[in-house]
N, C-alpha and C positions, 0 to 999 in steps of 0.2 A: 504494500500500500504506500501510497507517493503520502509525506507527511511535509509539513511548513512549506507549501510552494504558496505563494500568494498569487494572483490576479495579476498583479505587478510584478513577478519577479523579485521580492524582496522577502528576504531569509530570515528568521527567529523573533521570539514571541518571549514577552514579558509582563507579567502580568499583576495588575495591583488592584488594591478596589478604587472606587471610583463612581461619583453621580455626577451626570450631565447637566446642564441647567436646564429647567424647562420650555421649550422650543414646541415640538411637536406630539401629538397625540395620536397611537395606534396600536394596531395588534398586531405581533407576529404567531403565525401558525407554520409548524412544522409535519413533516412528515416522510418520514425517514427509512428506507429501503434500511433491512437488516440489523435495525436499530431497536426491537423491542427491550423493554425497560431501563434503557439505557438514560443517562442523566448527560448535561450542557448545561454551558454557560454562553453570555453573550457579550464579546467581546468587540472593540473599536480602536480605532488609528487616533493620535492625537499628535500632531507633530512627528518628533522622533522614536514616541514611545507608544506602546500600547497596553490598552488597560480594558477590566471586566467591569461591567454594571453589576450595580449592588448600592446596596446602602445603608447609614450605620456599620460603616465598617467591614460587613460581611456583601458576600457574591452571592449574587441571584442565581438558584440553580433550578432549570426547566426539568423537571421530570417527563421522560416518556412513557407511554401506555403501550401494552402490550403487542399494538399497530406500529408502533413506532411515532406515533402522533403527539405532540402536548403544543398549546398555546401557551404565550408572554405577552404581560398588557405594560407598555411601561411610557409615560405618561413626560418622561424626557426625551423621547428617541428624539436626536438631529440628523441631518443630511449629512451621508455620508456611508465609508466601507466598513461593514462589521463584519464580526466573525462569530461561527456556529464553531465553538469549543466543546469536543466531547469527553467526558471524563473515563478514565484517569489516565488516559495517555496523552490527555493535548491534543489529539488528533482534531483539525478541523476546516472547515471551506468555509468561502466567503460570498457575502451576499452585500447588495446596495438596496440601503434607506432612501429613496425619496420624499417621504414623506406621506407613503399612503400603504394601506393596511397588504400585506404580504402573507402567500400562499407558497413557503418554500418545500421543496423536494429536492432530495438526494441521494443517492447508495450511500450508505455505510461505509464499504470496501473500498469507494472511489470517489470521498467527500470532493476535493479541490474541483476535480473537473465533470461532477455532476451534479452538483448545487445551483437550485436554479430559482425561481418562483414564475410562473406560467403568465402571471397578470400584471407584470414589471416589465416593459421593455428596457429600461437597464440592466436588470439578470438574465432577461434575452439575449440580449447582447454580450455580455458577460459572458454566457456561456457559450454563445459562438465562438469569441474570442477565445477562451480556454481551451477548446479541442483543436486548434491551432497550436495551442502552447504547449499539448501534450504531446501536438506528432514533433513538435521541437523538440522537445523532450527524449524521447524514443528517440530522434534519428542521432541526437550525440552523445547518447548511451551507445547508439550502434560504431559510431564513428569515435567513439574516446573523448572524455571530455578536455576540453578546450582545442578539439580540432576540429575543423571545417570541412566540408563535403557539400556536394552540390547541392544535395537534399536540404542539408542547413541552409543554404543559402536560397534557395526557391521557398521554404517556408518562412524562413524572414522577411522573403518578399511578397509573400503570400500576408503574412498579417500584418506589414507595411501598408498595403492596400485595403486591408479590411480596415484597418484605421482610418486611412482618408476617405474610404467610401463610407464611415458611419458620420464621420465628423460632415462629412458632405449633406450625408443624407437625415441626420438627426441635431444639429449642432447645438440644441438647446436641452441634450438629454444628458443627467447628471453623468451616466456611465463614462456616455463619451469626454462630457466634460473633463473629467476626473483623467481619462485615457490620454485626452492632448497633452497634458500638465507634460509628458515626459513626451513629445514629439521634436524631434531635433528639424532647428531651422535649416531653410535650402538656401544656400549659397546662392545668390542669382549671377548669370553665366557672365553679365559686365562687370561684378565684383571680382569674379573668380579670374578674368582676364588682367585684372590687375596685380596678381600676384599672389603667394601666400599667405602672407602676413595681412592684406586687405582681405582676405577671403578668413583667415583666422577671427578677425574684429569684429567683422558683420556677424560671424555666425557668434561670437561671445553676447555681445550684443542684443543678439534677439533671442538668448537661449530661455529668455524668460517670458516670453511676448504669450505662452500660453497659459502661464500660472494668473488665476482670478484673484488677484491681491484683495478685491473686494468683498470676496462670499468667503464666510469662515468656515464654508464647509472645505473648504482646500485643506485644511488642516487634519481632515479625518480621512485623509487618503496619504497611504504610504507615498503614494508618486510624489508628495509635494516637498517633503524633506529631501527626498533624492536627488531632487532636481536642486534645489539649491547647493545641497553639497556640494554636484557636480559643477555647479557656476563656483563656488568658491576656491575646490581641495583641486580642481582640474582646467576652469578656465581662466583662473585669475592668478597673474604671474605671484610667485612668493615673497613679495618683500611688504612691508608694510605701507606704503604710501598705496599700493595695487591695493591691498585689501580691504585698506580702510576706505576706499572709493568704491570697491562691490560692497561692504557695507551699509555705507548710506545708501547706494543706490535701491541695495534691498529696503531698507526701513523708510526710504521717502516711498516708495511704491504701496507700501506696507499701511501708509497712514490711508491707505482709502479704507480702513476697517480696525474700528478700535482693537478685537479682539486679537486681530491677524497679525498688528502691530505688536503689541503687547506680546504674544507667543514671540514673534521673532526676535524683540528687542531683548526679550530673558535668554532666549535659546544664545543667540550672538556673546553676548555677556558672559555666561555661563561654561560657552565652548572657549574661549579662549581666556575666559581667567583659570581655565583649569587644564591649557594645554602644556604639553611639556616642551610644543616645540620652540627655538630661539626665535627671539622676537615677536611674539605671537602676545607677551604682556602688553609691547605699545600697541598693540589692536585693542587689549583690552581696555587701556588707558583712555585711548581714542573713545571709544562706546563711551567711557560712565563718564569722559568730561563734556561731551557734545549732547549727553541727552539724559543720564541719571542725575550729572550735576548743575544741569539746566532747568531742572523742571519738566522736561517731557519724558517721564516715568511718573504719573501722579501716586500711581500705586502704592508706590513704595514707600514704606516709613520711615518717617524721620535719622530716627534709627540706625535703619540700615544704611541709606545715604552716608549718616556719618563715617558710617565702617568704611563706605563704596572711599570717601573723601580721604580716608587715613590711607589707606590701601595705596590709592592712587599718590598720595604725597610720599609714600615707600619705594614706591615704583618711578616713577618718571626723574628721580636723578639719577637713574643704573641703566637706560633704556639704550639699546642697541643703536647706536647714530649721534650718537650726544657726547659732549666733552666731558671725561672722566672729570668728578672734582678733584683737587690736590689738596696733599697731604704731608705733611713730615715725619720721617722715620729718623729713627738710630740704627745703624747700618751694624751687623754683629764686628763689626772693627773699629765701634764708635765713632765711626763719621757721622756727619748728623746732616741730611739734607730732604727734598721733595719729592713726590711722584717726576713731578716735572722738571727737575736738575737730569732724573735719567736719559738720555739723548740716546735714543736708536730707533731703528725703523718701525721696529716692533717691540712693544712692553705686555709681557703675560706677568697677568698681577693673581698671584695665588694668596687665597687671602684665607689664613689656616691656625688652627689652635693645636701645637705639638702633640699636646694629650690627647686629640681627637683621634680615634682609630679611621672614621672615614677619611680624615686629612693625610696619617701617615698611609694607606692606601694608594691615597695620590699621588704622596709624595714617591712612593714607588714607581707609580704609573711613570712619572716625570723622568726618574732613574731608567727606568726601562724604554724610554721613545727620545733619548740623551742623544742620539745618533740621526734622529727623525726632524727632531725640530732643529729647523732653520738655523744659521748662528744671525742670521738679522735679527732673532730676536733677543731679547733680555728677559730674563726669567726672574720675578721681583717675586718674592714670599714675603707677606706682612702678617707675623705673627699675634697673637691676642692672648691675654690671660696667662701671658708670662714673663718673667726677668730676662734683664741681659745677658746675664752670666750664664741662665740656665738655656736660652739661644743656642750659644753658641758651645755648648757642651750638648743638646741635641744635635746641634749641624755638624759635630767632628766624629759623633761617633753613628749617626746613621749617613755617614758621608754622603750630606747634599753639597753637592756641586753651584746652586745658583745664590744669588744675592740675597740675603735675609736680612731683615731686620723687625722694628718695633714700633711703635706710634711714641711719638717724643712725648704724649702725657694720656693721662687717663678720659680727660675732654677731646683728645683728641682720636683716639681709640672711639668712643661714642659716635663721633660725627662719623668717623669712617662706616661705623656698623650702620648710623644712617643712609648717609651717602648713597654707601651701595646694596643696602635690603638686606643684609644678612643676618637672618632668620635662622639659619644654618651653616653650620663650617663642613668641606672647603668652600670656596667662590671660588672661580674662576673668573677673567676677563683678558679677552686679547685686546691690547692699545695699537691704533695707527702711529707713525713718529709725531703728531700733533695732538695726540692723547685721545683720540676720538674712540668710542668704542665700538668696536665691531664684530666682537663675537662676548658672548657670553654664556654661563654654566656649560662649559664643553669639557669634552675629557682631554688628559692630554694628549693623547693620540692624535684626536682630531684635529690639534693646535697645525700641524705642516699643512693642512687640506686647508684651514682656515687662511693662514698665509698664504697659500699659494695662490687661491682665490682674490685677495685682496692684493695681492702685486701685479694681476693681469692689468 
């Protein structure tokens, strides 16, 4: 039995409780091939995640009769894809709410692709579209997955077509609706003659021209998440100035619908205060100062603003593109001078507490890629929460090789852990020769890849 295929194409199921808000009124009635006494829940798409109806806490559970039959009256249903969850294995297919009372049927054995309801032309459709997705299915099991054969490619083209001839021929019906969200734009042949990169633009461009910023039922369809992803993790170059401009462009689109707005401006926020990748903080920085710390998040309490405000005052003087602040150290040979007295192309600022086991870790790491990294650069250790003397009796006998030193006072020490956010020891940071920062939290490994990029 085929399990988690969705509609969409979109894999695994998570599940919490969960009440809608009150929107629409009706009935679902089921009736299910192979399914006597069997028990379900009813599950929905919300953004990135998905959740069961229920309420207080606990999950609505439909009991079936020994036909296989039981009705659900639920007096929240909204527009949009749910899901006929069977217990206890999860097994389940999916069906589209419109908004009016539904007569679903299925096999048991072969939920996904025979769930349907008779008196829905979106689960008509639905379902035409599915037996499409099953000979896809079967032909790259036959052919190996992730290889192509001509059959793949005639049924690709095959439900290429069934998409544009519904959107053609039904363009106002939620299925379809929901089905364009992931249709990719066509390059028109005067773009494409102008070269790659114009044919690249136009088609980033318009990868969103199907998504209904307006109807918050977009958000109960897996396709809708996808597609932004896909505008963000794959059309939009990596650096920050790129993604904080598919940002807004997302969230000014976003404002034709309070709720849609709201979902996106949390989800945004959210995904990148909590990515791990570099630079991905001034994205986050960018969101809460253009719109948490403006007022257009009304939602949000007081409260938390503040946090969003401390947060961001930690962050935006360590941020990737910015000029380190300067500091002065006691060098373990008590010379005493600045970040910025050290003059070379490149300054890796390891910023470590000896007693740390994650720091002498690194500190090995550094020992071990001694032959890797560049000699452009200077390799500066700014130690914490210890003497001079005791310095330099760690630096002799775990023989570190690069410059260490100290913060010349205890205020000063402070400002640094300001400065550069650290919440935890080690930091890392690579400096340009003008102190600019251009890489941060890296291993030392990746210190040569990092250089060599930035000497191009």
């Amino acid at each position: 039995m085929s399990r988690f295929l969705s509609i969409f194409l979109v894999a695994g199921l998570m599940f919490s409780c969960a009440t809608e808000q009150k929107k629409e009124s009706s009935e679902l009635h089921f009736k299910i091939e192979g399914a006597a006494n069997d028990s379900l829940m009813i599950g929905y798409y919300y953004g990135n995640k998905e959740y069961v109806l229920g309420k207080d806490g606990k999950n609505d559970v439909i009991h079936l009769d020994e036909n296989g039959e039981g009705t659900y009256g639920n007096d929240s249903l909204q527009k949009g894809v749910y899901l006929a969850i069977f217990l206890p294995q999860n097994e389940y297919g999916e069906f589209i709410y419109d908004g009016e009372a539904l007569n679903i049927t299925a096999n048991r054995e072969d939920l996904p692709f025979t769930m349907t309801a008779k008196n829905s032309l979106s689960n008509e459709l639905k379902h035409e579209g599915m037996q499409i997705i099953k000979k896809m299915s079967a032909a790259r099991q036959d052919a190996g997955n992730g290889k192509d054969s001509p059959l793949i490619d005639s049924l690709n083209m095959e439900y290429s077509n069934f998409v544009d001839r519904i959107m053609k021929e039904h363009p106002e019906n939620l299925y379809v609706k929901m089905t364009a969200m992931g249709k990719e734009p066509v390059v028109p042949e005067d773009v494409q003659q102008k070269g790659e990169e114009a044919a690249f633009y136009y088609y980033r461009d318009h990868y969103l021209d199907h998504i209904p910023f307006d109807k918050k039922w977009a958000l109960r369809s897996p396709m809708y998440q996808r597609t932004l992803d896909t505008y963000l993790q794959s059309l939009t170059y990596p650096n920050v100035d790129s993604i904080n401009a598919a940002v807004d462009n997302i969230l000014d689109k976003s404002k034709a619908n309070d709720e849609v707005y709201k979902y996106n401006l949390i989800s945004l926020l959210n995904t990148y205060a909590n990515s791990k990748t570099m630079g991905h903080d001034a994205v986050y920085v960018h969101i809460a100062k253009k719109y948490y710390l403006t007022g257009k998040a009304p939602w949000v309490a007081q409260e938390n603003l503040d946090k969003i405000a401390t947060n961001v005052n930690q962050l935006q003087s360590s941020l990737v593109g910015m000029k380190a602040k300067n500091f002065d150290i006691i060098e373990s040979t008590g010379k005493e001078y600045s970040l910025y007295d050290v003059q070379s192309p490149f300054t890796v600022l390891f910023l470590m507490d000896p007693d740390c086991e994650h720091c002498q870790n690194a500190a090995q790491q550094f020992k071990d890629a001694k032959g890797q990294i560049p000699s452009s650069a200077t390799i500066l250790a700014v130690a914490f929460n210890t003497k001079l003397d005791k310095l330099n009796l760690v630096k002799k006998e775990r023989n570190y090789y690069w410059k260490m030193g100290i913060p010349q006072s205890e205020a000063i020490a402070d400002s640094i852990g300001k400065d550069y956010n650290i919440t935890t020891f080690p930091q890392i940071y690579v400096l340009d020769k003008d102190k600019t920062i251009i890489a941060k939290q890296v291993l030392p490994s990746q210190i040569q890849e990092v250089i060599k990029t930035a000497s191009k």
